[in-house]
C-alpha distance (Angstrom), angle and dihedral (degrees) to the residues before:
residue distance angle dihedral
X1 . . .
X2 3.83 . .
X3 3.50 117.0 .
X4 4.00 112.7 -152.1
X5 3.99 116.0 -142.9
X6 3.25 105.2 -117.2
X7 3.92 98.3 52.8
X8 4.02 81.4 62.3
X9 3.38 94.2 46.6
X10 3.62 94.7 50.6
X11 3.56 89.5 47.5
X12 4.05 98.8 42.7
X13 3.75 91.1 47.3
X14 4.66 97.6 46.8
X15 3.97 80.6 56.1
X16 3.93 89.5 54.6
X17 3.54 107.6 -109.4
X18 3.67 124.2 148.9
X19 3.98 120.0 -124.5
X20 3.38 120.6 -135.3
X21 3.89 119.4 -152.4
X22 3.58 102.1 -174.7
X23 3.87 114.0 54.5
X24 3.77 116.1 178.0
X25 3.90 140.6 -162.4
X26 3.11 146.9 -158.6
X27 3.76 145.5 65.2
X28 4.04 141.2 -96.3
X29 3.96 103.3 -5.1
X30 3.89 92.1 -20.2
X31 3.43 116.3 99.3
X32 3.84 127.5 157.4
X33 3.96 134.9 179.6
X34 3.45 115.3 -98.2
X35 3.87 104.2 -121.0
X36 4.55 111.3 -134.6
X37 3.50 88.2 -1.9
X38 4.28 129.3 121.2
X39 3.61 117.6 170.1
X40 4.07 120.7 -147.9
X41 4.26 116.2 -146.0
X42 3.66 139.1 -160.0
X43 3.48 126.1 176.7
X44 4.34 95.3 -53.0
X45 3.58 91.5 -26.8
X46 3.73 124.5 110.5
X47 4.31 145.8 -164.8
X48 3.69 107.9 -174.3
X49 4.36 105.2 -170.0
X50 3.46 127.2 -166.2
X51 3.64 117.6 -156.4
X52 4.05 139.6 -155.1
X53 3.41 122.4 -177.4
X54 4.01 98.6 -16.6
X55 3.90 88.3 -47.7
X56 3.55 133.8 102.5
X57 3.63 113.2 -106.2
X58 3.69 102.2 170.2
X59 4.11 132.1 14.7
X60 3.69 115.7 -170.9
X61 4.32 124.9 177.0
X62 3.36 137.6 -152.3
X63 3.73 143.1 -176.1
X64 3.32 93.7 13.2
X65 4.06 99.7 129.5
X66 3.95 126.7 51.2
X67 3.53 105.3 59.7
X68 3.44 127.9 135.2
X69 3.72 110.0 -169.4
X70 3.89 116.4 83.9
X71 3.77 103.6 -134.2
X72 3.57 92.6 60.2
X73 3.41 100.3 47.6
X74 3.69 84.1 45.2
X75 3.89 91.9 56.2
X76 3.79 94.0 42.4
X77 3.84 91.6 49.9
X78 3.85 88.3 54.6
X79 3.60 89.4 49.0
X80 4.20 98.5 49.8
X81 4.14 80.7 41.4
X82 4.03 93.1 53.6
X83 3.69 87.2 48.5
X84 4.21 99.8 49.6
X85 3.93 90.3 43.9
X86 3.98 95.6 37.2
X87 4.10 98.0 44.0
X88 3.94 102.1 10.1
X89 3.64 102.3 -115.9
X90 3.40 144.4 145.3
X91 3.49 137.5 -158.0
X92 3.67 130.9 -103.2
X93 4.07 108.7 -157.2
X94 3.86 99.4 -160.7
X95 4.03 85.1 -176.1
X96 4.02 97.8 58.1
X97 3.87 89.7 21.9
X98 4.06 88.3 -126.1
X99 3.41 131.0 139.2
X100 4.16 112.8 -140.8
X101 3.64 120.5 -163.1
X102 3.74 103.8 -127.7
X103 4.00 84.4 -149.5
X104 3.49 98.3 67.8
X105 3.29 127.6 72.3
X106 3.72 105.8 -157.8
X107 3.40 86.7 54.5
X108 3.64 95.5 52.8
X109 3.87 92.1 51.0
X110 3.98 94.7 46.2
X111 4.19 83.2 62.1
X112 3.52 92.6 43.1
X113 3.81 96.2 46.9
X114 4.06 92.1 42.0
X115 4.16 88.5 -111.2
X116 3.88 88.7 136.5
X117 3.78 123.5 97.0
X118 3.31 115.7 -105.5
């Protein structure tokens, strides 16, 4: 399945996230633009999408887990959920080495309340 840009976008941006045109890299005083790549925020969570020819290519998240207050785990649970039912995704947590269907929503709130093995 491709998924085109702006159907993320559109999606990202109705469930209140911010877009971020200008994503950087780098480390220590090095820092260099990230070349087809916009980043979407909410509160310390992040999507970081690659894109190739108006499509996404790659779609990577941070700081979605470890927070403690309710409404924005709430928000961010809406978010992951939105994205498994819209696109059909799941997600791959490289840092518990578990797979989460995106569809589900117990699973979803397991990872965000740190339920999942580890």
């Amino acid at each position: 399945m491709q998924i085109k840009l702006f159907e993320l976008n559109s999606l990202l941006l109705n469930l209140g996230l911010e877009r971020i045109e200008k994503v950087y890299d780098g480390y220590s005083s090095f820092k260099e633009i990230c070349k087809n790549t916009i980043a979407y925020k909410f509160d310390e969570a992040e999507i970081f999408v690659t894109i190739e020819n108006d499509y996404i290519k790659d779609l990577f998240m941070t700081g979605f887990r470890f927070h403690e207050n309710e409404a924005i785990k709430n928000k961010l649970e809406e978010v992951l959920y939105n994205i498994g039912t819209e696109f059909h995704l799941i997600l791959n947590d490289w840092n518990l080495a578990e797979i989460i269907d995106l569809t589900d929503r117990k699973e979803i709130k397991k990872n965000l309340n740190e339920e999942l093995k580890k």
